[in-house]
N, CA and C of each residue as an Amber inpcrd file, in Angstrom:
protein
   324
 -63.6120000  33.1260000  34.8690000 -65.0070000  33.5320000  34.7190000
 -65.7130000  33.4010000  36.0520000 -67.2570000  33.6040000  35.8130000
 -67.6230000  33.4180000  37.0680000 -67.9340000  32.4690000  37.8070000
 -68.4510000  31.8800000  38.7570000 -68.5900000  30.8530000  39.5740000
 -69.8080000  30.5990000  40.6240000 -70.0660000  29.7290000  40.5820000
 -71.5440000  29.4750000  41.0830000 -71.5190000  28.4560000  42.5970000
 -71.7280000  28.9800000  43.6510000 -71.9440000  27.7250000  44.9600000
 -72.9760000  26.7240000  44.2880000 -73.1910000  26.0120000  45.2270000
 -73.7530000  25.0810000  45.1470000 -75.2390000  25.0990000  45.0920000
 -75.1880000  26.1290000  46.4160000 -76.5630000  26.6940000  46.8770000
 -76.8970000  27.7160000  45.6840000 -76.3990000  28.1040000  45.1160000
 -76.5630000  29.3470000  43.8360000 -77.4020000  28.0340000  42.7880000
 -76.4460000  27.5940000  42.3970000 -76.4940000  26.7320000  41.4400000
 -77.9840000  26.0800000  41.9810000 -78.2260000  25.4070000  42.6450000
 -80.0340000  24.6810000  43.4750000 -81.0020000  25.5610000  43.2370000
 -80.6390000  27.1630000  43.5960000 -81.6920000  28.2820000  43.6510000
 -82.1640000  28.1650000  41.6710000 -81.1870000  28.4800000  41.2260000
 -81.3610000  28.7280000  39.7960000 -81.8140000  28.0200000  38.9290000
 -81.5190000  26.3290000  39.3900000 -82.1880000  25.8160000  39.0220000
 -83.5740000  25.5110000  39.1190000 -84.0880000  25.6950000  40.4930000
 -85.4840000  26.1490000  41.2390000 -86.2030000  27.0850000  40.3350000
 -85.3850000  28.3090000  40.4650000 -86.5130000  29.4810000  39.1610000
 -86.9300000  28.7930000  38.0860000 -85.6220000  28.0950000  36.9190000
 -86.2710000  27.8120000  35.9730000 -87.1080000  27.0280000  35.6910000
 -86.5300000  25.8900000  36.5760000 -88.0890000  24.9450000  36.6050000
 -89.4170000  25.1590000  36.6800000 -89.3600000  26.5970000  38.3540000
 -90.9210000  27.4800000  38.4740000 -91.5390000  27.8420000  37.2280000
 -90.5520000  28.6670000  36.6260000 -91.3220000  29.4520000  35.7430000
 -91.2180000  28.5190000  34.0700000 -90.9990000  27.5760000  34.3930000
 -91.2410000  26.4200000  32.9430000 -90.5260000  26.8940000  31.6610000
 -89.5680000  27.6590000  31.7290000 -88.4950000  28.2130000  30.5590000
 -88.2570000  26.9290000  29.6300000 -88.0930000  26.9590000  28.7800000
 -87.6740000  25.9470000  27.2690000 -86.2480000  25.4190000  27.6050000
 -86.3370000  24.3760000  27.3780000 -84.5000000  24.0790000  27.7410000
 -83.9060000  25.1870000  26.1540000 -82.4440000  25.1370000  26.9770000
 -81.8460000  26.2810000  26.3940000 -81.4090000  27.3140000  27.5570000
 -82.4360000  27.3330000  28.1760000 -82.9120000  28.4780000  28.9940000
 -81.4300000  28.4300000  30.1200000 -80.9500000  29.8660000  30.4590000
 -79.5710000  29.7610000  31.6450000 -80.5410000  31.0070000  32.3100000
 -79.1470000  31.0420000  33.1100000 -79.0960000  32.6500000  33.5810000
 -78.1410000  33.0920000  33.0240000 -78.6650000  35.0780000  33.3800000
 -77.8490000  35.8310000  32.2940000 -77.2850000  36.7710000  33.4770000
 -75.9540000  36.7410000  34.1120000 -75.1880000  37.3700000  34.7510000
 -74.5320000  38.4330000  34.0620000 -74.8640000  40.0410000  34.7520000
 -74.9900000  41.3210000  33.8580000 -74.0800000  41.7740000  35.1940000
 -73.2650000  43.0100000  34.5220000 -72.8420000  44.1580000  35.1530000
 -73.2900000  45.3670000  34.8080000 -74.2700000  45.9290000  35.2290000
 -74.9030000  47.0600000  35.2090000 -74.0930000  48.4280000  35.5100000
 -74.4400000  49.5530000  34.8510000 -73.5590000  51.2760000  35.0070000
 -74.8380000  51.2780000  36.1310000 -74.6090000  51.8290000  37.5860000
 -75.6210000  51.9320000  38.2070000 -75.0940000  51.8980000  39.8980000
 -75.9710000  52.2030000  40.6390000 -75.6170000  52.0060000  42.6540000
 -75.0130000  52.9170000  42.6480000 -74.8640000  52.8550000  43.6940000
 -74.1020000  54.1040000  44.6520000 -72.3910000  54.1450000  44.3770000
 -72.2450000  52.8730000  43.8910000 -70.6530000  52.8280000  43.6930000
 -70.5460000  52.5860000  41.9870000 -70.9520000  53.1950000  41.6900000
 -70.7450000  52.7460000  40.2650000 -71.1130000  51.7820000  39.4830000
 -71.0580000  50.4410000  39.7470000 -71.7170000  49.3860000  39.1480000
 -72.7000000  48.4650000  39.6480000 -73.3150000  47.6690000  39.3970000
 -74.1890000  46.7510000  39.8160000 -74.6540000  45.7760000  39.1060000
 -74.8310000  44.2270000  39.8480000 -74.8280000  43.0490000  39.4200000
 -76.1430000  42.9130000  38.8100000 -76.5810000  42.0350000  37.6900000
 -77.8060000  42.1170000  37.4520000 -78.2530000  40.5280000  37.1640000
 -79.1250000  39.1460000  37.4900000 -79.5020000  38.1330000  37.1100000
 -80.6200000  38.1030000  36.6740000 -81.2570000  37.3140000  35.5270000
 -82.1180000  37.1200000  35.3180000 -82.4290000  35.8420000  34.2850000
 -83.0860000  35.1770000  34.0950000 -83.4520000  34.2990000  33.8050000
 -83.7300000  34.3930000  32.4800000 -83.2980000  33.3120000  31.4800000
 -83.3160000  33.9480000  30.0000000 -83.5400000  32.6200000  29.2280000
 -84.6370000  33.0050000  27.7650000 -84.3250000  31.3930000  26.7600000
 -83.3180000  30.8310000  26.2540000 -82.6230000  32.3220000  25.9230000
 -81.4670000  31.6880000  25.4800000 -80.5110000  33.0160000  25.0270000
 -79.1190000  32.6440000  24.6660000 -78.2590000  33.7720000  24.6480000
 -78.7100000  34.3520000  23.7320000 -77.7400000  35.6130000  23.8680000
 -77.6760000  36.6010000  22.3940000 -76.3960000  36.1470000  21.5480000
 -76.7460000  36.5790000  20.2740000 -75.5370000  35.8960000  19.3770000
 -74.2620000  36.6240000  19.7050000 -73.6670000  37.8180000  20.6090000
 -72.2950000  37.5360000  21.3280000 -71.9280000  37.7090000  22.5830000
 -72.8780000  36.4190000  23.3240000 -72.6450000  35.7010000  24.5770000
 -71.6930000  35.1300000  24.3270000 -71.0240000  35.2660000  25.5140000
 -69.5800000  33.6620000  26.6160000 -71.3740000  33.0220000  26.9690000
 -71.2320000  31.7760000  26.5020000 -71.5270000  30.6230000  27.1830000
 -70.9790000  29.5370000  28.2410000 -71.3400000  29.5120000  29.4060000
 -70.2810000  28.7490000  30.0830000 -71.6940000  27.9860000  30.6580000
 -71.2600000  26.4990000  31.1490000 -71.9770000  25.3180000  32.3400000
 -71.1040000  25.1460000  33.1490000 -72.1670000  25.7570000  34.4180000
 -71.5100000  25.8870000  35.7800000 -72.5180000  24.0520000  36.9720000
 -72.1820000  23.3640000  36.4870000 -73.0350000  22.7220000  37.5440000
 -74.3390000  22.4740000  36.8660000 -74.4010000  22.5750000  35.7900000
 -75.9380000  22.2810000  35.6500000 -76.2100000  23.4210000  34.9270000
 -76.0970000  24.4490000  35.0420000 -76.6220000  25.6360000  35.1620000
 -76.1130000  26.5940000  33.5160000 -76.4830000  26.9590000  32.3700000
 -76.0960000  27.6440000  32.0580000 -75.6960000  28.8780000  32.0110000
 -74.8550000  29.3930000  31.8540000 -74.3090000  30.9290000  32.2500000
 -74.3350000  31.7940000  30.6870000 -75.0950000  32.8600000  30.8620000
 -74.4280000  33.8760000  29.5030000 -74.2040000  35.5730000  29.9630000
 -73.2560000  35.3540000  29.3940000 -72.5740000  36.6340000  29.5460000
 -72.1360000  37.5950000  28.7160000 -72.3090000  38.8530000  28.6020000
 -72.3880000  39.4800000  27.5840000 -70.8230000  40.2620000  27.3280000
 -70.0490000  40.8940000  26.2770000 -68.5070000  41.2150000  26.5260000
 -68.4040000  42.3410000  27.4710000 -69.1740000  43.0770000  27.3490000
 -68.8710000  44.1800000  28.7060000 -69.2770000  43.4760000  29.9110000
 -69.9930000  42.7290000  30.4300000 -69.7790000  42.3430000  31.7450000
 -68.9580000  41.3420000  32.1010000 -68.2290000  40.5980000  30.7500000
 -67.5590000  39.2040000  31.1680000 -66.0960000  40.3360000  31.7420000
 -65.6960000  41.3640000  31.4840000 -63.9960000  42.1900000  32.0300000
 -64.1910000  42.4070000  33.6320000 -65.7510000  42.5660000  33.7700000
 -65.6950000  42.8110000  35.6930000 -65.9760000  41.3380000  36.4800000
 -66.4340000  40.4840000  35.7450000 -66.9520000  39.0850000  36.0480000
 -65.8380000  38.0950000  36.8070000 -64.7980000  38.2500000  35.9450000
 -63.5930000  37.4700000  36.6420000 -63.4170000  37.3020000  38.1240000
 -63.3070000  35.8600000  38.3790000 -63.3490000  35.4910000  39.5920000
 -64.3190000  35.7500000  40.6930000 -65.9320000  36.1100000  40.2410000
 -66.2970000  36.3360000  41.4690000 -67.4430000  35.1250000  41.6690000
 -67.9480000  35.2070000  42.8280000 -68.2450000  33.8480000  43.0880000
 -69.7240000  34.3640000  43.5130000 -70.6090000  33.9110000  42.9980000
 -71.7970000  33.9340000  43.4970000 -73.1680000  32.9450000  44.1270000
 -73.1290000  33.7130000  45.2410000 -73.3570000  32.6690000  46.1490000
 -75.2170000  32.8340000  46.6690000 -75.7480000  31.8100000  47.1320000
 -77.5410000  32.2770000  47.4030000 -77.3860000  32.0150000  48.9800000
 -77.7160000  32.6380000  49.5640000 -77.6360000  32.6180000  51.2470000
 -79.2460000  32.8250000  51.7710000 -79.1100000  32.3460000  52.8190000
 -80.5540000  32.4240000  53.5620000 -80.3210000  32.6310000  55.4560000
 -81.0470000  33.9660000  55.5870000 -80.3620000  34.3090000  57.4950000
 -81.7200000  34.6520000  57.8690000 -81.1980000  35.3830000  59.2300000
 -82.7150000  35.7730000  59.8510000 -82.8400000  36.8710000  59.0290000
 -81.5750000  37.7300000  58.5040000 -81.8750000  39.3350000  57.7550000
 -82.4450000  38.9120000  56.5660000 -82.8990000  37.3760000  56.1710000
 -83.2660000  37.9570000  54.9530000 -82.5310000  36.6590000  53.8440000
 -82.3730000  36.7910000  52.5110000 -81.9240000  36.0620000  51.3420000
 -82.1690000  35.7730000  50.0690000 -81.0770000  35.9130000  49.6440000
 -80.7900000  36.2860000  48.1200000 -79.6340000  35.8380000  47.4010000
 -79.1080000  35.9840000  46.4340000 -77.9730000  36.3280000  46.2080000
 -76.8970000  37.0480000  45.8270000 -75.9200000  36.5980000  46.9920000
 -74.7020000  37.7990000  46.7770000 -73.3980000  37.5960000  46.4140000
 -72.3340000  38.5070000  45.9830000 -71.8190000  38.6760000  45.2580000
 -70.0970000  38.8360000  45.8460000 -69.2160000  37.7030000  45.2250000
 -67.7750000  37.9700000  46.4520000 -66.6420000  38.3820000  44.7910000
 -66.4810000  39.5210000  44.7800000 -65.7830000  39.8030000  43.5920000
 -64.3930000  40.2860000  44.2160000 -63.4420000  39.5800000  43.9070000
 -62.1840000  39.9310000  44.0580000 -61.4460000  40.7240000  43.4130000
 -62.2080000  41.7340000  42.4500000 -61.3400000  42.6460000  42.2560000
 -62.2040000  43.9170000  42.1570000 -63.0090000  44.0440000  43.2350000
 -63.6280000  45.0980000  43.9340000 -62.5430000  45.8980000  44.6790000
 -62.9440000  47.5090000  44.1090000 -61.9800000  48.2970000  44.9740000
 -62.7180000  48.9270000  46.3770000 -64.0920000  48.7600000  46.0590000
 -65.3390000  49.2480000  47.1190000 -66.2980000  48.6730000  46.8510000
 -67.2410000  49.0880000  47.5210000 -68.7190000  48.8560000  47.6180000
 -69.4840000  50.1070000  48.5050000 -70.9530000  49.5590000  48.4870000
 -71.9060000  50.3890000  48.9630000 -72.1920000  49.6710000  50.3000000
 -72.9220000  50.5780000  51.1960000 -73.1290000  49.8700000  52.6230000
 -74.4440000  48.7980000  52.1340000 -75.2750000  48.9710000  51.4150000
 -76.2120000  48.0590000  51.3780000 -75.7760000  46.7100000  50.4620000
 -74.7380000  46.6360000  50.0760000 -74.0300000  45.4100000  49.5370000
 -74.5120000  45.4260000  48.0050000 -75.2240000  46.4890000  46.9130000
 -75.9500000  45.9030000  45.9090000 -74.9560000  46.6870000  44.8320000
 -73.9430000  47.5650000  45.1740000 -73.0940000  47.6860000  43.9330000
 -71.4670000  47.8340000  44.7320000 -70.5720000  48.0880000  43.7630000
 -69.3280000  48.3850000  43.5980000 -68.6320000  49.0590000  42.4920000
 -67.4580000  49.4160000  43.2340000 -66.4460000  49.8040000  42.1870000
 -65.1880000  49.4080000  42.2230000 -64.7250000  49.4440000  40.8760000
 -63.7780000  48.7440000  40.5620000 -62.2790000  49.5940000  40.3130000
């Protein structure tokens, strides 16, 4: 499944605290039909799963995942970075066959 740095894991926990979510509350790691290459990653902050989420605790952190995005999810590692270009988080999927030059989708 998927996998969370450290620094991922700090950021996420940061949002939910900001925005005062109910415990329960994870993130919801999506693979979107979408980008220039076909797919694209989607996070967002949620109360709680849908009744057929993968639930996983990464560090603290709850994870839900829905069955169509848990088949592209495998093994990728997502990470929160901070440079002079900028920061967010991005996405190291090992079973990417491409990507887009702006880094925000792939294909598989």
């Amino acid at each position: 499944m998927v996998t969370l740095t450290s620094s991922a894991t700090a950021k996420v926990q940061d949002f939910i605290q900001e925005h005062g979510v109910e415990s329960g509350a994870g993130l919801r790691v999506a693979v979107l039909p979408g980008g220039c290459s076909g797919f694209q990653y989607g996070l967002n902050i949620e109360d709680g799963p849908e009744a057929e989420d993968e639930v996983v605790k990464i560090g603290g952190v709850t994870i839900f995942v829905d069955a169509f995005s848990a088949q592209y999810l495998e093994g990728v590692e997502i990470d929160y970075v901070s440079s002079m270009m900028g920061q967010g988080f991005t996405f190291r999927n090992p079973n990417s066959a491409g990507g887009c030059g702006c880094g925000s989708s792939f294909t598989v």
